[in-house]
C-alpha positions as CSV (number, residue, x, y, z in Angstrom):
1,X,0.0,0.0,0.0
2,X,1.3,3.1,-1.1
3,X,2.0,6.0,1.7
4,X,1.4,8.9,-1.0
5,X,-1.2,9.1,-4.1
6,X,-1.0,10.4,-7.5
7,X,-3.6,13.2,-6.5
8,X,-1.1,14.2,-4.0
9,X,1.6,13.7,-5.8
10,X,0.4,16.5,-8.5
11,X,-0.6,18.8,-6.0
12,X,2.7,18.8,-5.1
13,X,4.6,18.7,-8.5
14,X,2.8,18.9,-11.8
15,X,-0.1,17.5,-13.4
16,X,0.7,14.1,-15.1
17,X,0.2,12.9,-18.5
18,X,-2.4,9.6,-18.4
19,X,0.6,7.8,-18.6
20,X,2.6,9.1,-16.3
21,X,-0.3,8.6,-13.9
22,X,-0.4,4.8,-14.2
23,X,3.5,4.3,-13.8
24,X,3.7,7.2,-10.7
25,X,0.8,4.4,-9.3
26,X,3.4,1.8,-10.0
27,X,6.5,3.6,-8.7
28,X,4.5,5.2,-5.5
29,X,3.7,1.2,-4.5
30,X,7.1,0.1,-5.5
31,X,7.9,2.9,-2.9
32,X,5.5,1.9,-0.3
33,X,6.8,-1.7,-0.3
34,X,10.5,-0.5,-0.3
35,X,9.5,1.1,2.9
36,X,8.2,-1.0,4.5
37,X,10.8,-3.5,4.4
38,X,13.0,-1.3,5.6
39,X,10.8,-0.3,8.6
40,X,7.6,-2.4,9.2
41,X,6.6,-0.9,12.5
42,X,6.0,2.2,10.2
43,X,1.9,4.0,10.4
44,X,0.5,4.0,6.9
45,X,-0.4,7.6,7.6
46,X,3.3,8.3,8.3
47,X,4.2,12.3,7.2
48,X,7.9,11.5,6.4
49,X,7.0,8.3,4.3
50,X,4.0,10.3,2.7
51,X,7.0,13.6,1.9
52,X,9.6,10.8,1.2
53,X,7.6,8.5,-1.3
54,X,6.7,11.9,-2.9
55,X,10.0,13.4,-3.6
56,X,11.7,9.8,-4.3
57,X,8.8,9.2,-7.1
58,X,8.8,13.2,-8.4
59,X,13.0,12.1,-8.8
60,X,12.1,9.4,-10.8
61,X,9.4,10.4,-13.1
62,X,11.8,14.1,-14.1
63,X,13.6,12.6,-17.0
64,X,10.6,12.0,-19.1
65,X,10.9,11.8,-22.5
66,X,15.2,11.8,-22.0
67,X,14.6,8.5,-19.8
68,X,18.0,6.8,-20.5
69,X,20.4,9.6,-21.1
70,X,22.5,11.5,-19.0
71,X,22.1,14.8,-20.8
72,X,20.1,16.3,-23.1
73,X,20.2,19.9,-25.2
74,X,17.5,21.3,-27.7
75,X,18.0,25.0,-29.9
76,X,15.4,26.5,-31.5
77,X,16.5,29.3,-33.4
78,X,19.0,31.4,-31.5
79,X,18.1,29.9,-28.3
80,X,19.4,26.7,-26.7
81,X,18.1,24.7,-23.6
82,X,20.2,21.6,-22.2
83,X,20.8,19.9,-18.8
84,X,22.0,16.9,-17.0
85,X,20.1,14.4,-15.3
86,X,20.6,13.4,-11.9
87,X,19.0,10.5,-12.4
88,X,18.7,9.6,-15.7
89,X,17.1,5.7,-15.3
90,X,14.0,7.1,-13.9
91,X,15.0,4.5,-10.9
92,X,13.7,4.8,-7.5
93,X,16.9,6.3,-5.8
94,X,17.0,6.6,-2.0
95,X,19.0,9.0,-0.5
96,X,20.2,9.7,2.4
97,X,18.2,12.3,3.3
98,X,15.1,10.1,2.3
99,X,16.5,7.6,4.8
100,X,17.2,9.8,7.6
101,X,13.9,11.0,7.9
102,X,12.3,7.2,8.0
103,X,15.0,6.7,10.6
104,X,16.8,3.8,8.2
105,X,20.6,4.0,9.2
106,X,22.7,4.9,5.9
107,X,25.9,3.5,7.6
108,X,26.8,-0.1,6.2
109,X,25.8,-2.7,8.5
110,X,28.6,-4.9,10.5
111,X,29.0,-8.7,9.9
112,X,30.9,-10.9,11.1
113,X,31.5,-14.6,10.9
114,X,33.4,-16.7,13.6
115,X,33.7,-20.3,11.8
116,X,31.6,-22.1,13.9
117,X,28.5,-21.6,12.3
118,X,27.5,-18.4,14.4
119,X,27.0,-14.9,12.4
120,X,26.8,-11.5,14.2
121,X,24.9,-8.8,13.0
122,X,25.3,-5.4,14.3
123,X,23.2,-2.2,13.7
């Protein structure tokens, strides 16, 4: 179950193209799920995850029709428009900003493994 809509989503972005709609659906559950694993004790009517699933979705639907590439330019006439994409697969990409606010530790986890058939994970 998703923590955001694409109603929402719009409000707080653009409107979508019919489309877009149906794969920010996709993306905002993909995002919900990813969540989730990472912290099941979360409300579904969390703030942060709502802000978070937002932002991380808005991220990956900005390439549009330059899905794929890292940069793209256009001139018409005189003028000329071009950027680079941040993140140019249109992938869900969590950062750690994302993560601190859902209280998910960014700092690698410790493992360790004695031989004798006993692991130790550390948090």
């Amino acid at each position: 179950m998703a923590f955001a809509t694409t109603i929402e989503l719009t409000l707080n972005w653009r409107p979508l193209r019919s489309e877009e709609t149906r794969w920010a659906q996709a993306l905002l559950d993909a995002a919900g799920r990813w969540i989730r694993r990472q912290r099941p004790d979360i409300a579904a009517d969390d703030p942060d995850a709502k802000l978070v699933s937002i932002a991380v979705v808005r991220s990956a639907l900005i390439p549009g029709p330059h899905t794929g590439y890292s940069s793209y330019s256009s001139t018409l006439g005189p003028r000329a428009k071009s950027g680079t994409l941040t993140n140019p697969n249109a992938a869900l990409v969590w950062e750690d900003w994302m993560k601190e606010l859902l209280g998910i530790s960014t700092q690698p986890t410790a493992t360790g493994y004695f031989g004798n058939g006993v692991s130790c994970e550390r948090w």
